[in-house]
Structure formats: structure tokens, C-alpha cells
Phi, psi and omega in degrees: 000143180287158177233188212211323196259184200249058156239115186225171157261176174288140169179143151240050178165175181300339178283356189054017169297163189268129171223156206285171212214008180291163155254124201256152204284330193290330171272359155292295175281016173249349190268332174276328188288016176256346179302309176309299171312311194290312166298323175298351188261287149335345172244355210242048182232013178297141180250155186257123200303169174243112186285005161282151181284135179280152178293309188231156174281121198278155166284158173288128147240162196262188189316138165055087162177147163222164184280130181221157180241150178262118173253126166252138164224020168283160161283016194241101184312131221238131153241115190260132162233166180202175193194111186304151203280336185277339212254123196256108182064047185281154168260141170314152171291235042281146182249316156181208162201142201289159167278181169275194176265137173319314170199180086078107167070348201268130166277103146286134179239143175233132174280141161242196182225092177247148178296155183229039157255355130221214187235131170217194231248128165240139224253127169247103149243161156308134202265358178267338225212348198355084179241113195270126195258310163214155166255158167222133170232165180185151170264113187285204181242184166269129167068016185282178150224171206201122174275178169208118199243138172233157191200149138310137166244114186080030180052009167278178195260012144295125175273111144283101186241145182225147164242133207285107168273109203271324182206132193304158166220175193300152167242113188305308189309344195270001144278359171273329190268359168252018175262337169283285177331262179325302161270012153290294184325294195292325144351297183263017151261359168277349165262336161301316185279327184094008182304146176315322173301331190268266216264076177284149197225056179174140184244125174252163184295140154187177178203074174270347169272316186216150170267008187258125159297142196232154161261145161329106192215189161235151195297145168261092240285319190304334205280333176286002172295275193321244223316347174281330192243350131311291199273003171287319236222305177314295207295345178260355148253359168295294212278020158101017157040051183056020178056053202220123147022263185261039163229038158227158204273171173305145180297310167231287155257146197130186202216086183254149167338319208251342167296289251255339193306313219278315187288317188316309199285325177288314149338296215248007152282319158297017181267273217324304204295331187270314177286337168267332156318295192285323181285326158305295220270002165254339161285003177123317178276197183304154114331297150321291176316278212283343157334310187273348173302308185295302193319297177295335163309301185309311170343307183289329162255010162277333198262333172276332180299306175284309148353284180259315181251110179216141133335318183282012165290320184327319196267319164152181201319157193299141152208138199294291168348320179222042178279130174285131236252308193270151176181196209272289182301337147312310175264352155320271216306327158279338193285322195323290140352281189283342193287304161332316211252338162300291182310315172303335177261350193224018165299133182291149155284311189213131186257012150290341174267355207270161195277110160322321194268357186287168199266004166260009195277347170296342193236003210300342196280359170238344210252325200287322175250019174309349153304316194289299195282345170288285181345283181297346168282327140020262175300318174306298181316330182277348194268330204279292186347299187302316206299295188289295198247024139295102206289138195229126201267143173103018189222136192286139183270123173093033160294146189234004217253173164340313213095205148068230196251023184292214141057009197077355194043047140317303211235103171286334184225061178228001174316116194078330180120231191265009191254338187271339192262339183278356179238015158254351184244324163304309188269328207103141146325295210302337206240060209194146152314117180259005164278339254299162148145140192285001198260310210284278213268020200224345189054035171281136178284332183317200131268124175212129185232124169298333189265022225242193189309292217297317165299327182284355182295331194269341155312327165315293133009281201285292182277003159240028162250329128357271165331278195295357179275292213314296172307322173283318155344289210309273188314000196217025162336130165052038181229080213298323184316290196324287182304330172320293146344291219266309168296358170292307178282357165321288204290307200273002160264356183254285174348298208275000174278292215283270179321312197282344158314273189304331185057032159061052142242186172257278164295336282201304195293165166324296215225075182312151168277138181178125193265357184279343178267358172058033180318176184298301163258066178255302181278326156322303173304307175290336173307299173332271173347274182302341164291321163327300188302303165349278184314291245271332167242034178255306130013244143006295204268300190284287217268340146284336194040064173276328190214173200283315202080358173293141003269347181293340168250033172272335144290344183278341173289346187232031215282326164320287190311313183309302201285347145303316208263337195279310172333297200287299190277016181306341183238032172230164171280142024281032194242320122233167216195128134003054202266181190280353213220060185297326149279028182258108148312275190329352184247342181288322208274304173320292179325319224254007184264344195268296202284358167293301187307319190268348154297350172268318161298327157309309187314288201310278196316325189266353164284340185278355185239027193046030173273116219205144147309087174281147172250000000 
């Protein structure tokens, strides 16, 4: 049977020969000159400052901010406010206030500091009368500068305001797209050249995924593809993905580059957990035996998780007062758990006997474990119940919104709802994320954990909807239409859930896509994603053998280690540095593309020497 998890035997193809597993000095100098380009890739995304002289003397400003001057020539002191195009029923901001003009045509001016990441709205009223005189939106740039002129027109009582671009400025995007440019190149001369990097020709033992022992089989290269291109795309927005938007997660509802990794890697641990499930119980053993195997694996990533990968190290030695409770590997470990302790109760001992002619054998990879799916729909009714009609108090039930200034800033101290008030009376404030975030554009104050009670039930889902691409694996061996087929229609029943949810809006719908709430259709939707993306690389890697799945798929053999040893070593070098310019997207980007690259390359070195993290 094919396997997805990582206990394998050495082989490389159905015939199972054996290949050698030395490193030869010629794979040695093609693994450093790939080192190199890669580092040579990573400095050469630097952007070049723009040397024209600005018109007016600028405020200093920082990343994603630009300068703007308030020119007033009205006689009337002027009060500016705005509101970002990302902050959804927001109440305006105040940005400060102009005097009125000294005379006749004489402008007073005040320099402000406005955000460039997206685009908003700035409110001009009058401060005696708050008589709102004009709005303007406009998307600045990064570091320009910019006027804002308010004026009579024709000494009439229209208020005119227009805004100036004083001086062009850099487009912070063009080092992410000569950084695509450039390892698109190293791609195809690593596939031109043929190097151990582009094209690994051999599957080793290792058991970085499951504590459940597998038989020898071959291997299924794409799923360690997926997860390497999860967690690769996980360590290059954890060190901050060039300090750009959307490679940080969304402030509230929506979808960014950093939303998508974390449900992918619970997905596709749940496939391993349906393929290593099966592959024990068909070598024989317990139920029980690999049960308590679960148990203790999850332990183990509850306590490295809590332990080790923590936040409160930030502040300086663990404290138990504000040590945080939830987290990315707290919740591996329950999903894990409970998806694991599901499969174990409703898994074939052997999927060779079953009757062709019964009239579910066309559905059998879903009607055979409908007990596992009566359980998650279960869990879901208590995820929907709690959500909606648990009462939470000075907050509307089944509030799902911000907080903060959302909402018109009615409910200020609602963040999340019922998900945010069931993890402060369970865990404590204190033992709770206090960043969320929802504080930079919604300005909420609460503590809200994106990882908290109530999400992990829809993680769960998440990794038993996993589980069911894992059955299809199982029941449609070598037989590639099918499993294609079938996970397309996966996918396009996980769509057609996620529109009716959302109602193909972004704020609008029952149920928003939106990860700090691990909503319903949050998971639908990556479920969707991910199977696509699946089919496209199960495709690709297995059934074409167009690709390798290299470079991704060497972190995916080794992913406990990649995603720990990235955590843990994170403020040291090469992974960061001291730079001259902290306020450079290009200096960010650089950084955080060389410490992505050399954890793919540490992978690739402890795979060529078997080296591998068992849980």
C-alpha cells in the first residue's frame, strides 16, 4: 500500500533496489555552490533608495508609513481623521489638528505619519461646528511624501482638498518579485543540472510524522512534498516574511499568505495518521498498543510545545504566571489525539475482502467510517452551539467580530466572542496570547489566542478531513483518475460549503473566513485549497514524476525538527542579524529568505545522512 508517513524501507521504485546512501565530493560542491546562489539571492533583492530631493522637509518615518503635510488656507481650524480600507464598520481615528491659515492664500501646515498598506479614508472637519468639510481616500506609498491641500474655491464656500505627490517613491514590492525571478532561475538550473538537490533518487527509514510503524512499501513522495511546502512557507512568515502585509496573518476576517500553512500541516498529518493507522493494524499489532503510542506522542508535543516553544521566553526566563497554555503544537497534539483515537476505533484490519457488489462499495472510502463522522459532526454541533448561543456577558450572542473600534465600537471588549470569553475563564488572561492580530488595525485590547479551546474543535476537521483524503489514498491504490477524481470532488464540496457560508463575501456571510476564530468555513476553505493543491501535487510528483518534490521535500521528512530547531534558534545566526537598515522591506526579506534557505538546506544535509527526529 502506498505511505504518506515516515517509516519507510530504503528503495527506490517498485522493485525496491537499494542505493547507496554515501555523499560523494562532487554532491558536496554542487550542495555548497547551491548554497551560495542562494545566499548570492538573498543580498541581491536589496532595493534601491530613490535619490530625488523632496519638496518639503519630511517626518522620519518607518516601515509601511509615509509622510503627509496638511496644507490648511481655510480660516477655520481643521480636525483630520482616517480609517483604514482594511478596518471593516470601524469608527474613525483622529490623526491630529490643523490651525486655521494665518491669511488670505497663507496655508498653515502640519506634518502627519500615515499608514501604506492599505488604502484609507481621511475625514477633514471643522473644529468649530464639526461640520465635516471633505473626505479623501487614496493608497500613499512607502517612505513618499505627500501633501494635502485644503482650499476655497473661487472664495466660495466649497471646500476643495486634493492630494500632492511630492516626491516618487520605491516600490517596496520589486524585491519580492526579483527574489521569485531569481530562485524561479535557480530552480530550473538545478533542474537542468541534475543535482542531489533538484532530484533525490531514494526513500530512507525515518519516523518524523507518526509513532505508528508502517511496512515497507513505496512511498508517497508528494504528501512529504505538502508538508515541506507548508512548513517552509510556515518558517518564512514565523521569521517574518519581509515584514509585507501579506505574508502576516489577517487582522480579522479574510485571508493572507500566513493563514494558509498551519491548517495544511493538520491536514496532511491527518492523511499520515489514516496511512500509518492502517499500516500497523495490518502488520498485527493492538489497537490499544498503538493508542497508548498516540497518547504519548501527543504528550510530547504538548510539553515541547509548551515548554520549549513559548513566547514568554521573549520576556526573559519561563514564568509560570504568564506562561501560555495554547499553541501551535498544543494543538497538533490534540488533533492529533483525538483524530488518531477515531481512526483507531472505526479502521479495517484488511481492505482486501470487502464485497465489490454491495451498493456502498462505490462510497466505501466514506460509508464504512460514518461512526468517525457521526463523532465530528458531534463535535461540530457543540463548536456551532457554544459559538452562537452561549451568552457572554456586555457582548450580543454569536458575535464573531473584533472588538476594539470595530463593530462602530459598540462592543470593545468582545473580541472573538464566545471563543475569546471560553479560553479567559478557562486558561486566565494571563496564560492566553496578549498580542492578537486584531490590536493593530481594530485597536482591541483584550488577550485573544488564535490557538485557544474553541478552534481546536474545528482543528479537528480540519485533520479528519485529512484522515479522509488518507481513505482515499487507502481504498484506490495505484489507481490515480480515481483518487484525483474523488479529491476534486472533495474539494469542490468543501467550496460549495465555504460560499454558502460566507455568502462569497468577506464580512458578510453566517459564518466569515477568519483564522484567529478557526471559523467553519476557515476550514472548509483550506480543506478546498488544500486538496487542490494536493491533486496538483500528487500529479506532478507521483503519477508523472515531472518533479522530485526537491527542495520541499526534505523538510517535509524532517518536519518536528525543522519546525522546533527553527523556533528555538531563531535570534541566532544565520538566521538573524543585526541589520544596517531595519526599516528596509529588502533587508527583512533578505534576512528572513537566507534563514528559510538554510533550514531547507540543514534538512537536505540531515537527509543525505539519515538523520531524522522520532516523536
Amino acid at each position: 500500500e502506498p505511505q504518506g508517513t515516515s517509516s519507510d524501507a530504503v528503495g527506490t521504485g517498485r522493485e525496491g533496489r537499494k542505493t547507496s546512501t554515501c555523499v560523494q565530493p562532487e554532491s558536496i560542491t554542487r550542495c555548497f555552490f547551491l548554497a551560495v546562489v542562494t545566499l548570492l539571492v538573498a543580498i541581491c533583492v536589496a532595493e534601491v533608495p530613490c535619490n530625488m530631493p523632496p519638496r518639503h522637509k519630511a517626518t522620519v518615518v518607518k516601515m509601511d508609513e509615509a509622510s503627509l503635510t496638511v496644507n490648511n488656507e481655510l480660516g477655520a481650524e481643521m480636525v483630520v481623521s482616517w480609517l483604514s480600507d482594511h478596518c471593516y464598520q470601524c469608527v474613525y481615528q483622529p490623526l491630529g489638528v490643523v490651525p486655521a491659515g494665518p491669511g488670505p492664500g497663507i496655508p498653515s501646515s502640519v506634518d502627519f505619519t500615515v499608514g501604506t498598506q492599505h488604502g484609507i479614508t481621511l475625514q477633514l472637519n471643522s473644529s468649530l461646528v464639526s461640520l465635516e468639510l471633505c473626505t479623501v481616500h487614496f493608497h500613499f506609498w512607502e517612505h513618499g511624501n505627500y501633501s494635502l491641500w485644503v482650499k476655497n474655491l473661487n472664495d466660495s464656500s466649497v471646500v476643495n482638498c486634493s492630494v500632492v505627490t511630492d516626491t516618487e517613491t520605491v516600490n517596496s514590492y520589486l524585491p519580492i518579485m526579483v527574489a521569485f525571478l531569481l530562485f524561479t532561475g535557480l530552480a530550473i538550473l538545478s533542474a537542468i543540472g541534475g543535482t542531489e538537490l533538484g532530484f533525490p533518487g531514494r526513500t530512507v527509514e525515518t519516523a518524523t510524522d507518526t509513532i505508528l510503524p508502517a511496512t515497507p512499501s513505496r512511498r508517497l513522495r508528494s504528501l512529504d512534498t505538502f508538508r515541506g511546502l507548508s512548513l517552509v512557507i510556515m518558517v518564512f512568515v514565523n521569521y517574518g516574511g519581509g515584514r509585507y502585509w501579506f505574508f502576516r496573518h489577517e487582522s480579522w476576517n479574510g485571508l493572507t499568505v500566513a493563514d494558509l500553512v498551519f491548517p495544511w500541516f493538520v491536514f496532511i498529518m491527518g492523511t499520515s495518521i489514516s496511512l500509518s493507522v492502517s499500516s500497523a493494524l495490518r502488520c498485527g499489532l493492538s489497537r490499544f498498543s498503538l493508542f497508548t503510542k498516540a497518547v504519548w506522542r501527543s504528550v510530547q508535543l504538548f510539553l515541547i510545545g509548551l515548554l520549549i516553544i513559548n513566547p514568554n521566553y521573549c520576556q526573559g526566563p519561563l514564568s509560570w504566571d504568564s506562561l501560555r497554555i495554547p499553541g501551535v503544537l498544543q494543538r497538533l497534539a490534540f488533533s492529533y489525539l483525538v483524530v488518531a483515537s477515531l481512526d483507531l476505533c472505526v479502521a479495517w484490519n484488511s481492505l482486501d475482502n470487502l464485497p465489490v457488489d454491495a451498493w456502498w462499495y462505490s462510497a466505501r472510502e466514506f460509508l464504512l467510517y460514518w461512526p468517525a463522522w457521526l463523532c465530528v459532526i458531534v463535535l461540530e454541533t457543540v463548536w456551532l452551539c457554544l459559538t452562537f448561543l452561549l451568552p457572554v456577558p456586555d457582548c450580543p450572542s454569536g458575535y464573531l467580530g473584533p472588538g476594539g473600534i470595530g463593530d462602530m465600537g459598540q462592543y470593545p471588549n468582545c473580541t472573538g466572542g464566545a471563543a475569546g470569553y471560553v479560553d479567559r475563564w478557562l486558561l486566565g488572561e494571563n496564560h492566553i496570547y496578549q498580542t492578537p492580530s486584531s490590536r493593530v488595525i481594530y485597536k482591541s485590547h483584550m488577550p485573544f489566542d488564535p490557538e485557544g479551546v474553541l478552534g481546536s474543535i474545528n482543528s479537528v476537521l480540519m485533520a479528519f478531513l485529512g484522515l479522509q483524503a488518507g481513505k482515499i489514498l487507502l481504498h484506490y491504490k495505484d489507481q490515480h483518475s480515481s483518487i484525483m477524481a474523488r479529491f476534486l470532488i472533495w474539494s469542490l464540496v468543501m467550496g460549495i460549503i465555504s460560499a454558502t457560508l460566507t455568502k462569497c463575501s468577506l464580512n458578510e456571510g453566517f459564518i466569515p473566513i477568519n483564522k484567529n476564530l478557526w471559523s467553519l468555513s476557515y476550514v472548509t476553505t483550506l480543506a478546498c485549497f488544500g486538496l487542490l493543491l494536493l491533486v496538483l501535487i500528487y500529479y506532478t510528483v507521483d503519477v508523472r514524476r515531472w518533479w522530485s518534490g526537491a527542495p520541499f521535500y526534505y523538510p517535509g521528512m524532517n518536519s518536528i525538527l525543522v519546525y522546533v530547531g527553527h523556533e528555538v534558534l531563531e535570534e541566532y545566526f544565520p538566521f538573524r542579524w543585526r541589520m544596517a537598515n531595519n526599516q528596509s522591506h529588502a533587508e527583512h526579506l533578505t534576512q528572513n529568505l537566507l534563514a528559510t534557505s538554510c533550514w531547507v538546506l540543514i534538512s537536505f544535509l540531515l537527509y543525505r545522512k539519515n538523520i531524522f527526529w522520532k516523536i
